[in-house]
Backbone bond lengths (Angstrom), bond angles and torsions (degrees), N, CA, C in turn:
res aa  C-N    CA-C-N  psi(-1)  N-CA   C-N-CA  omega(-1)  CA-C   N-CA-C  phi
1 X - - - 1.460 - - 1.525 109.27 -
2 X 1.178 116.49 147.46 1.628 123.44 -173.69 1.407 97.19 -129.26
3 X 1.642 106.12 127.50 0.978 129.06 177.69 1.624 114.11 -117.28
4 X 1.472 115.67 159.76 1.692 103.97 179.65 1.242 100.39 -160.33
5 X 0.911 159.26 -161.56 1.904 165.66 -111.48 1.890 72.08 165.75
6 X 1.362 97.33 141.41 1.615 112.17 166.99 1.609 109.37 -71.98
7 X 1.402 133.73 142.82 1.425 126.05 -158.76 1.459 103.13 -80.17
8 X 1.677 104.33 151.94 1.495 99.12 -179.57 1.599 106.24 -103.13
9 X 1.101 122.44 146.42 1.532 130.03 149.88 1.366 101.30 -31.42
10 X 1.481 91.59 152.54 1.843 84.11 -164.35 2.131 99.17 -161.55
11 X 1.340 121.58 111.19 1.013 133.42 163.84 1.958 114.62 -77.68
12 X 1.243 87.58 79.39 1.905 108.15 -161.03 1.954 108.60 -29.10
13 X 1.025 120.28 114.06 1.376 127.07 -163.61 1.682 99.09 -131.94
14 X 1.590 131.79 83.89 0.919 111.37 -160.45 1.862 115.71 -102.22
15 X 1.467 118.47 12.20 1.275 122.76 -149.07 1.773 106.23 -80.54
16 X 1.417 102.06 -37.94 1.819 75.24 171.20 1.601 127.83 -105.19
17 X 1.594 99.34 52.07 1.604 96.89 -179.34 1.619 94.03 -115.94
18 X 1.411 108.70 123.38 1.055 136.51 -160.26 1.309 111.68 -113.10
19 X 1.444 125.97 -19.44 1.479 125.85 -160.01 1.633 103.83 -93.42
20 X 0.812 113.50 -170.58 1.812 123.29 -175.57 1.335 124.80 -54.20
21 X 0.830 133.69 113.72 1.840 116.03 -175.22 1.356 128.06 -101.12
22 X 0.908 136.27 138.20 1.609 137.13 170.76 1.273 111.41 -132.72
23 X 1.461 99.54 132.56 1.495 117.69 -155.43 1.841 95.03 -115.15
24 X 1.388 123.24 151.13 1.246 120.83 163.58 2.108 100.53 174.62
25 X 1.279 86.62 175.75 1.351 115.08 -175.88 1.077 114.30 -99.22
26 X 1.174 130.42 171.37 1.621 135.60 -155.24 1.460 129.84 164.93
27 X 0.849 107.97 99.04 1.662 133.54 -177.59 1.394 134.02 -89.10
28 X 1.065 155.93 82.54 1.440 151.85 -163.52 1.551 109.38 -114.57
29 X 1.122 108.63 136.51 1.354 103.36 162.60 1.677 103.26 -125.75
30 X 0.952 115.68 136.68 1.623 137.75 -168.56 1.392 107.49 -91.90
31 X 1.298 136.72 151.09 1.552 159.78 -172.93 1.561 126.35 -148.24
32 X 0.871 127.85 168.95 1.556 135.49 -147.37 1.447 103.08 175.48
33 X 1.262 120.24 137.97 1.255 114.33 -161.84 2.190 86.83 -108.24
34 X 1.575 85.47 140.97 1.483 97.87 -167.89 1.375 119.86 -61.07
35 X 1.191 139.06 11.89 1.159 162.49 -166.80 1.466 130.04 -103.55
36 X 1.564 85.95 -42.85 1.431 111.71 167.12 1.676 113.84 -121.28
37 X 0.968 121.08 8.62 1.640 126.06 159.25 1.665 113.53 -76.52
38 X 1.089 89.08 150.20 1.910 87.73 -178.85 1.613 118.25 -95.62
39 X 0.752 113.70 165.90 2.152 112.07 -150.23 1.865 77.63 -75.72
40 X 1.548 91.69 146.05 1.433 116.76 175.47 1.228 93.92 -111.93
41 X 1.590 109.04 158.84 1.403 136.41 -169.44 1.866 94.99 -103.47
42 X 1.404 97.96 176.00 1.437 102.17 -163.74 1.814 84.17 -92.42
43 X 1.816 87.68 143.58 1.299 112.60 -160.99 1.768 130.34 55.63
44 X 1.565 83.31 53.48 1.293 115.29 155.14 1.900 107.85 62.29
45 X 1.469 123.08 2.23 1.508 124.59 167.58 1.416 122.83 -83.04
46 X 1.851 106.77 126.63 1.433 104.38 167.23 1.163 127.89 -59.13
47 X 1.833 126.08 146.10 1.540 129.37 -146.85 1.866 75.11 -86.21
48 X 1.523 97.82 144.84 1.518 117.55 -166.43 1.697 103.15 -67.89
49 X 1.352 117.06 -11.67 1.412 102.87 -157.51 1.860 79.97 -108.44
50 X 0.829 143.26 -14.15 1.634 140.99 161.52 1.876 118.30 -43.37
51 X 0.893 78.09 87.36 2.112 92.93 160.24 1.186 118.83 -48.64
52 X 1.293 104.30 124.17 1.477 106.14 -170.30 1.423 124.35 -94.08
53 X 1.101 139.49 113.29 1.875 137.87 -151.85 1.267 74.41 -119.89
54 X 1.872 90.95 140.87 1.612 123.12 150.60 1.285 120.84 -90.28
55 X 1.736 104.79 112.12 1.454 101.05 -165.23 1.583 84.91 -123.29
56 X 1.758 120.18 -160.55 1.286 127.10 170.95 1.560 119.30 -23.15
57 X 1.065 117.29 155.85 1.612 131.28 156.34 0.671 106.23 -119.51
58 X 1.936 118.53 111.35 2.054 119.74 142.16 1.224 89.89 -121.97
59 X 1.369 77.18 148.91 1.872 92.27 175.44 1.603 81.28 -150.38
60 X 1.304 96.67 177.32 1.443 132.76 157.97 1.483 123.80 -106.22
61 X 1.092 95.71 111.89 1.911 91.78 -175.84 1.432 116.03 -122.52
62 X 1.632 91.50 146.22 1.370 99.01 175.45 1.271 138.32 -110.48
63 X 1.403 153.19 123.88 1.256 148.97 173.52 1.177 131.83 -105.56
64 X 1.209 144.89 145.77 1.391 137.30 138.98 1.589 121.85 -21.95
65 X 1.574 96.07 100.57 1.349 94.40 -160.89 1.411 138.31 122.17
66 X 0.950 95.32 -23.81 1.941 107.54 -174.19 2.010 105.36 156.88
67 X 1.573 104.69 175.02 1.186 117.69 176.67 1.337 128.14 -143.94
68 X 1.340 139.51 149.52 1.013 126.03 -171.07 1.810 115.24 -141.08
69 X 1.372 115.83 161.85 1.045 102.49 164.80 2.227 111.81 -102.84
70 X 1.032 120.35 134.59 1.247 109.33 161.62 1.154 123.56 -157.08
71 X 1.218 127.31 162.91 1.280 157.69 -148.34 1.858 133.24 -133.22
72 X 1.610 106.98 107.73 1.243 115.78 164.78 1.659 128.56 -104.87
73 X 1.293 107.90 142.33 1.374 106.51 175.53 1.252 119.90 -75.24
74 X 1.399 121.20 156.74 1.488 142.66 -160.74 1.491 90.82 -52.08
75 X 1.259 130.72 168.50 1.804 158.14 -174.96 1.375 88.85 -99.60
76 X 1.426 109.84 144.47 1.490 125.17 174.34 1.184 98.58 173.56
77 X 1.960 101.56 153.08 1.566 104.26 -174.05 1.604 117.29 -56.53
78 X 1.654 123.08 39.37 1.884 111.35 173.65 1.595 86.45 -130.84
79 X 0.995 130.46 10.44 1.435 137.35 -171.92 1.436 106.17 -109.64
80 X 1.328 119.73 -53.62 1.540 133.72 -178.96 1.746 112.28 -102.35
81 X 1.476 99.70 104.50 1.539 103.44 166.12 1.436 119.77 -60.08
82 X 0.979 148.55 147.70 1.503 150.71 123.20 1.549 120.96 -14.61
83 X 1.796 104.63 -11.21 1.729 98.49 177.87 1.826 96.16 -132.89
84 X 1.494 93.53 38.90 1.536 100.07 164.49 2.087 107.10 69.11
85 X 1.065 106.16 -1.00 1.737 79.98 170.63 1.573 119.43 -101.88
86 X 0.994 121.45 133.07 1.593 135.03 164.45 1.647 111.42 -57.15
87 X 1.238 104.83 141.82 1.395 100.64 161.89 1.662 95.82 -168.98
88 X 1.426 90.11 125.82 1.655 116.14 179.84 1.180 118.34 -128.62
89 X 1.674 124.52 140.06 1.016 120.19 159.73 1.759 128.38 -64.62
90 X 1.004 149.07 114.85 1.352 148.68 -165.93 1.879 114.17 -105.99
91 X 0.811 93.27 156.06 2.127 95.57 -165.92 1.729 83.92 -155.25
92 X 1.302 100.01 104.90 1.472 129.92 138.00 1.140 134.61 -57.58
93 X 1.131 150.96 140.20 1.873 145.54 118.74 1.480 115.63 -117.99
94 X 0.971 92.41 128.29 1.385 116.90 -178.70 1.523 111.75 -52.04
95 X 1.646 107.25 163.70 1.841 79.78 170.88 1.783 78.23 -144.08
96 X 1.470 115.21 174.50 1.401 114.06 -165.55 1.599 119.48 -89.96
97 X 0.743 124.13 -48.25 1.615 126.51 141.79 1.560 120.71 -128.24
98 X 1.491 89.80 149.31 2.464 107.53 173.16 1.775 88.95 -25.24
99 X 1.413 128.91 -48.69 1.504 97.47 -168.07 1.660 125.00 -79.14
100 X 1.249 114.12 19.91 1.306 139.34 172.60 1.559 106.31 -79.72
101 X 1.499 115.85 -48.72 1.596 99.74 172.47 1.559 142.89 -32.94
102 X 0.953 98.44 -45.55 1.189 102.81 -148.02 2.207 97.34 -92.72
103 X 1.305 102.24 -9.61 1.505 119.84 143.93 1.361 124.61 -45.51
104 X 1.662 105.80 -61.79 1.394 120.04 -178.19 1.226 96.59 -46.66
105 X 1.749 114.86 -69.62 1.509 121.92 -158.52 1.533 96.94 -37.15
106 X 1.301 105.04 -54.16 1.414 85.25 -163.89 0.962 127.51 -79.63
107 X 1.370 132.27 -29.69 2.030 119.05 168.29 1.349 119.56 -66.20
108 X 1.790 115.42 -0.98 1.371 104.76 150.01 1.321 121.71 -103.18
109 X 1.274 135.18 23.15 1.061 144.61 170.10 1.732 109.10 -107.52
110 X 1.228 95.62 -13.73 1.693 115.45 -174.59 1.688 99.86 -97.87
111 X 1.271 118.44 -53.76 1.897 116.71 157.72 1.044 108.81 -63.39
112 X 1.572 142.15 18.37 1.794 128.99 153.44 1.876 108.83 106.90
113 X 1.232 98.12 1.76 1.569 99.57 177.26 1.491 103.32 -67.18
114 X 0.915 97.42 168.02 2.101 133.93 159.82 1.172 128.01 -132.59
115 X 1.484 108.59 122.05 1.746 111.65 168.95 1.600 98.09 -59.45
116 X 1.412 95.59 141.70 1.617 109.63 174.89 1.937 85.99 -127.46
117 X 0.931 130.22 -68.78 1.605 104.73 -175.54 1.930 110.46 -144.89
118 X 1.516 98.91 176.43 1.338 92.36 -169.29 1.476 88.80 -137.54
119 X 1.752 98.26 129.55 1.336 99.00 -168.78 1.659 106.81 -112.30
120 X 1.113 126.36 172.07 1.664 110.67 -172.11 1.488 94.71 -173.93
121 X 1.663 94.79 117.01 1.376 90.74 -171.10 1.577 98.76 -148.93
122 X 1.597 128.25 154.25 1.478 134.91 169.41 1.716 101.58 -89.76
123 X 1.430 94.06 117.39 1.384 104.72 160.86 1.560 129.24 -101.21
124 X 1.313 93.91 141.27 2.085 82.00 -178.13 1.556 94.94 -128.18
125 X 1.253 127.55 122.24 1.387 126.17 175.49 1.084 130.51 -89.75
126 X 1.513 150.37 135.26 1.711 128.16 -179.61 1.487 93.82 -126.80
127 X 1.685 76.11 148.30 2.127 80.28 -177.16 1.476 90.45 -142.42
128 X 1.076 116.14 148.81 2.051 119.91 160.15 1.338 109.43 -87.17
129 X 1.187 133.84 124.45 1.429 131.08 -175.59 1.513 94.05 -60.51
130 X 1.126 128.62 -36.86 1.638 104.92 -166.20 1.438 113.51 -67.16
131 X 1.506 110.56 -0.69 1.471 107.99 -151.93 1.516 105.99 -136.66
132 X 1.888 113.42 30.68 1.450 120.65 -154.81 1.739 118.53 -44.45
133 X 1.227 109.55 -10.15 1.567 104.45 -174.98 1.164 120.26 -105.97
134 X 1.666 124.25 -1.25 1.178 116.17 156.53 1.537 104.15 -98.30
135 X 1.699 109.59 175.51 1.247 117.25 -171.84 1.531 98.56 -178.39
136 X 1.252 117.40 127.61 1.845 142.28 146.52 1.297 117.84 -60.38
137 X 0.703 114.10 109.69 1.674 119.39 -170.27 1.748 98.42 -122.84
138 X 1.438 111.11 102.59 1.540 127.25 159.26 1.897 119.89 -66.24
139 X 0.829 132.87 78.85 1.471 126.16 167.97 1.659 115.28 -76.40
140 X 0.980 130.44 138.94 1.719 156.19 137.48 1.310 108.04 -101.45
141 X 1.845 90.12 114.70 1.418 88.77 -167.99 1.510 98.28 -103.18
142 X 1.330 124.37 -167.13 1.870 125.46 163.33 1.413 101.27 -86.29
143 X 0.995 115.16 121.65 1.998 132.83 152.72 1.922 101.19 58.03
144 X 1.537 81.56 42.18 1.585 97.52 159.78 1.925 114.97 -140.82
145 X 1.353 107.00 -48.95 1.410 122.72 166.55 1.553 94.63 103.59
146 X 1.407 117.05 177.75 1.867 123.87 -156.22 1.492 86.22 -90.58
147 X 1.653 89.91 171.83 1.551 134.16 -144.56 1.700 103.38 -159.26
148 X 1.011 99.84 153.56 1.801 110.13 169.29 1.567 101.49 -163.51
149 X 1.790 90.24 139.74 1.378 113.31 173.15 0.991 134.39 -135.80
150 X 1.156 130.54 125.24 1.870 120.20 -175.39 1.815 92.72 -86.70
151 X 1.331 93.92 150.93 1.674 116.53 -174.42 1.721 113.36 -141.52
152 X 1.455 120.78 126.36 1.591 93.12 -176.28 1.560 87.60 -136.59
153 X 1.583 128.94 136.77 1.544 134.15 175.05 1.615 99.34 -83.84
154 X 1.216 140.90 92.13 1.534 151.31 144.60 1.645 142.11 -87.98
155 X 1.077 107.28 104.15 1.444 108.69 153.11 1.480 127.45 -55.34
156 X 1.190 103.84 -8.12 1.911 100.38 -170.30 1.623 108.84 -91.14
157 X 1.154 136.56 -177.37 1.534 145.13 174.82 1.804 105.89 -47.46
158 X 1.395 101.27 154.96 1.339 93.47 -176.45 1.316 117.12 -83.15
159 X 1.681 126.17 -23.30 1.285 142.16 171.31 1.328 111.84 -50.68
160 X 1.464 115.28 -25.39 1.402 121.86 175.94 1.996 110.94 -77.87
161 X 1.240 91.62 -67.82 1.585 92.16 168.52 1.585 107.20 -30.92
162 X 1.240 122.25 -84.85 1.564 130.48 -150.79 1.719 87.01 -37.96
163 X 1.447 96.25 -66.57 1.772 103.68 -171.04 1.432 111.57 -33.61
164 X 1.528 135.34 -39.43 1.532 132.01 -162.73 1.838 79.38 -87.88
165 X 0.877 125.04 -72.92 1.757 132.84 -178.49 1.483 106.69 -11.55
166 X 1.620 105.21 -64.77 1.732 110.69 171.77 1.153 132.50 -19.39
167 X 2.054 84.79 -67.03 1.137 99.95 -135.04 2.294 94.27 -87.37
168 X 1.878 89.84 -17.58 1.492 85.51 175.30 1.921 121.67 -75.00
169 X 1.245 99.17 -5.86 1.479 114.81 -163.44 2.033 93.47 -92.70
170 X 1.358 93.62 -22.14 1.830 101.47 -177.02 1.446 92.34 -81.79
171 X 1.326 126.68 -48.48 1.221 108.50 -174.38 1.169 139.73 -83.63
172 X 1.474 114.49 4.05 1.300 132.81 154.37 1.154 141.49 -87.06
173 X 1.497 96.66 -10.12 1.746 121.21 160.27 1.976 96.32 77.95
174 X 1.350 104.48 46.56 2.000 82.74 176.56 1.938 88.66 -122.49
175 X 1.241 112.99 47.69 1.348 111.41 155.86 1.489 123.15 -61.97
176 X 1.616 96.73 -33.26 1.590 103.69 179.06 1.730 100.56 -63.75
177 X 1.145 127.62 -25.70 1.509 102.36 -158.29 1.640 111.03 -95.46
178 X 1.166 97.49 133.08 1.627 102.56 164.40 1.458 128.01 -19.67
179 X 1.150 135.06 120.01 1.642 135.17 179.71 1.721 94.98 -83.31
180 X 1.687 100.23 128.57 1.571 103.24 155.28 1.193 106.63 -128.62
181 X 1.557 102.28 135.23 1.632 116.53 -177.70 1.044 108.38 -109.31
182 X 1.491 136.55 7.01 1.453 134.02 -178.09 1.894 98.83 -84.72
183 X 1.201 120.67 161.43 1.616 98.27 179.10 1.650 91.79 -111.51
184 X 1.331 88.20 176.67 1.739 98.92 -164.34 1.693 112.47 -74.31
185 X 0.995 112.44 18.28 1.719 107.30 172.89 1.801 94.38 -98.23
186 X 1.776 115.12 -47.70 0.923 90.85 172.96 1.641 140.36 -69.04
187 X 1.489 110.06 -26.06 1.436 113.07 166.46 1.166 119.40 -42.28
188 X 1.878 114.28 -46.05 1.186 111.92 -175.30 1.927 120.57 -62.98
189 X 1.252 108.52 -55.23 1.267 134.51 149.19 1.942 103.55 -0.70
190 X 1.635 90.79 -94.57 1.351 117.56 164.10 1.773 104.59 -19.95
191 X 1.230 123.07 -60.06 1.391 133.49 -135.08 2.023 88.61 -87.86
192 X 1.400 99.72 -44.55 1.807 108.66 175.92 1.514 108.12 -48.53
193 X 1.515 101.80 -57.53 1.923 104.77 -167.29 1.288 87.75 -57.38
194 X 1.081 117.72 -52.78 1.946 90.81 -163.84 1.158 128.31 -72.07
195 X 1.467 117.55 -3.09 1.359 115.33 -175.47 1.335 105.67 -92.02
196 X 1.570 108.45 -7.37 1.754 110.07 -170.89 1.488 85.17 -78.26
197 X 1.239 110.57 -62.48 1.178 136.04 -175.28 1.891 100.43 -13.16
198 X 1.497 102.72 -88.53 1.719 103.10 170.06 1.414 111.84 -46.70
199 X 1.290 159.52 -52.57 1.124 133.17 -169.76 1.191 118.83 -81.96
200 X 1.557 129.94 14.06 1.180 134.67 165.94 1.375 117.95 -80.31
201 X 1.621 112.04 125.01 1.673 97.90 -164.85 1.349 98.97 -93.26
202 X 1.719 98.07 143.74 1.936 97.92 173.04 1.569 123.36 -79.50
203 X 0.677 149.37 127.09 1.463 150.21 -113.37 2.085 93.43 -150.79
C-alpha cells in the first residue's frame, strides 16, 4: 500500500537534500469515462458553471523509459486521514514501449472515455538507500508551479507510516507550506474554469 502526506505548495528550496536523486519527465493524460464526464462545450471546454467531483484516476502515463496505463480509486473518507495522508491502492500495467501510448489513448477513447486533462511535469525524486521505501518527490508541474511530497510503500500499521511521514516532513522543515490534497489534474482543471471564467465578458 502507498501512502503520502497530500503535496505541499512549495517555494523550491533545494540545499539540504542530500540523498540520491532521480530526475525525469512525465506526462499523463487523464480520462473519465463519458458517461460520467460533464457535457463539454465546443472545443473541448467544461461548461463554466459545472462542479468539479473527484472521481477515479486513469490516465496514461508517460516516463523516461517506458509507459503505463494506471489506475486509482475515487477519494472518500478511508482514503483521506484527518492528519492529511492519502493512502490508495494503485493497479498498474505496463505497456511495452512510449510508442504504445498513444494506442492506449485510443482504446480508451474507443471504450467511451474522455481526456479531461494533460498533466506534464519534471520530477526529481530523493531516497536514502538505507531507507529504500520512503521517498520526497519534488514535482514542477506546467502552468501550476512545484510541489513536494513525502510517499512511503508499507506493509506495516498505518500509525507507523504517518509517524515516519511526520517525522520526515519535520525534518525538512516544509511545515510552513500549505497541504494540497486535490491532485494535479484537478488543480489544473480548476486553474482552466477560471481563466474562462475572466475572459468572459459580463454583459
Amino acid at each position: 500500500m502507498e501512502r503520502s502526506r497530500g503535496a505541499r505548495d512549495l517555494r523550491l528550496h533545494d540545499s539540504r537534500r542530500t540523498a540520491h536523486r532521480v530526475r525525469g519527465q512525465v506526462r499523463a493524460d487523464h480520462f473519465r469515462s463519458s458517461e460520467r464526464a460533464p457535457a463539454l462545450q465546443a472545443g473541448g471546454h467544461r461548461g463554466q458553471a459545472t462542479p468539479l467531483v473527484t472521481v477515479e484516476c486513469l490516465r496514461v502515463r508517460e516516463r523516461e523509459g517506458g509507459c503505463e496505463v494506471t489506475y486509482k480509486p475515487a477519494s472518500d473518507p478511508t482514503t483521506h486521514s484527518t492528519t492529511g495522508v492519502i493512502a490508495k491502492q494503485e493497479t498498474n500495467v505496463a505497456l511495452a514501449d512510449t510508442a504504445q501510448a498513444a494506442h492506449a489513448q485510443a482504446l480508451l477513447e474507443a471504450l467511451g472515455m474522455v481526456r479531461l486533462a494533460r498533466v506534464e511535469k519534471s520530477r526529481t525524486c530523493y531516497r536514502d538507500p538505507g531507507k529504500p521505501e520512503l521517498s520526497v518527490v519534488v514535482d514542477t508541474v506546467t502552468g501550476l508551479g512545484s510541489f513536494v511530497e513525502t510517499e512511503i510503500v508499507s506493509a506495516g500499521s498505518h500509525e507507523e507510516a504517518v509517524r515516519r511521514l511526520e517525522e520526515t516532513e519535520r525534518l525538512l522543515e516544509l511545515g510552513l507550506h500549505p497541504v494540497v490534497t486535490s491532485p494535479y489534474r484537478d488543480l489544473l482543471l480548476n486553474a482552466r474554469v477560471h481563466e474562462d471564467a475572466v475572459r468572459t465578458p459580463v454583459r
